[in-house]
FILUM-379826 format. One record per residue (C-alpha): x, y, z. Coordinates in steps of 0.05 Angstrom, whole numbers. Layout:
<sites>
u; v; w
X; Y; Z
...
</sites>
This chain:
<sites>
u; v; w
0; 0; 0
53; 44; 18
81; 34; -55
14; 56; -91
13; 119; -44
82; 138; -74
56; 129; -141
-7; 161; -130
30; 232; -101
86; 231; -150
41; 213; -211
-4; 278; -191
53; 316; -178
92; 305; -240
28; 308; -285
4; 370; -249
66; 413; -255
78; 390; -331
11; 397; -347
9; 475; -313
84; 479; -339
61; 466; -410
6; 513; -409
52; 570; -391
98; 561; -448
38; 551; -499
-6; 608; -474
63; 653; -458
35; 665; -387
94; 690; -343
74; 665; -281
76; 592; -309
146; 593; -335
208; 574; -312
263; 626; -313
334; 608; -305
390; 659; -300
450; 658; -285
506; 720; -276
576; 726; -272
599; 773; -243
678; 797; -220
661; 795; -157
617; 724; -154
567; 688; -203
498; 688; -173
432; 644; -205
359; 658; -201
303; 613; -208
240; 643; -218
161; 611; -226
161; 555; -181
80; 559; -170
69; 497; -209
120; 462; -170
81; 491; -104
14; 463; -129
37; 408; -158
64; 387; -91
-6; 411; -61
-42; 367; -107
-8; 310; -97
-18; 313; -26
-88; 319; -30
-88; 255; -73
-62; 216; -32
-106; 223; 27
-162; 217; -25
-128; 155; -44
-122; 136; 36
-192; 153; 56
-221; 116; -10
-177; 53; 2
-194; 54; 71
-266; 59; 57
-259; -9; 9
-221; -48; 63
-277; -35; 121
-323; -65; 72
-287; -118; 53
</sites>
């Protein structure tokens, strides 16, 4: 069981952030892209990541998934 919970979150996750990910780059909405930028610099090198909100609700997503997976699973064993 613990297995299919793993799947369940990381499926949602991946799917969810790809899918949000995807529709950034199509539709050219800035919020939904990722940035990468890196600078150097003489004094250092710095790097910036920007537009991690479909990694934030991917995550969130894939949490709630999995406790609808839980409660649903749990639900078929009492009946059993």
């Amino acid at each position: 069981m613990k297995h299919n919970r793993f799947t369940v979150a990381s499926g949602t996750f991946v799917s969810v952030a790809g899918l949000l990910y995807l529709i950034g780059y199509l539709f050219n909405i800035d919020i939904l892209i990722f940035h990468q930028k890196y600078n150097e610099t003489p004094t250092g090198f710095y790097s910036e990541s920007r537009s991690l909100l479909p990694v934030i609700i991917g995550l969130g997503t894939g949490y709630v998934a999995e406790k609808v997976y839980l409660s649903k699973n749990v639900q078929y064993e009492n009946k059993n």
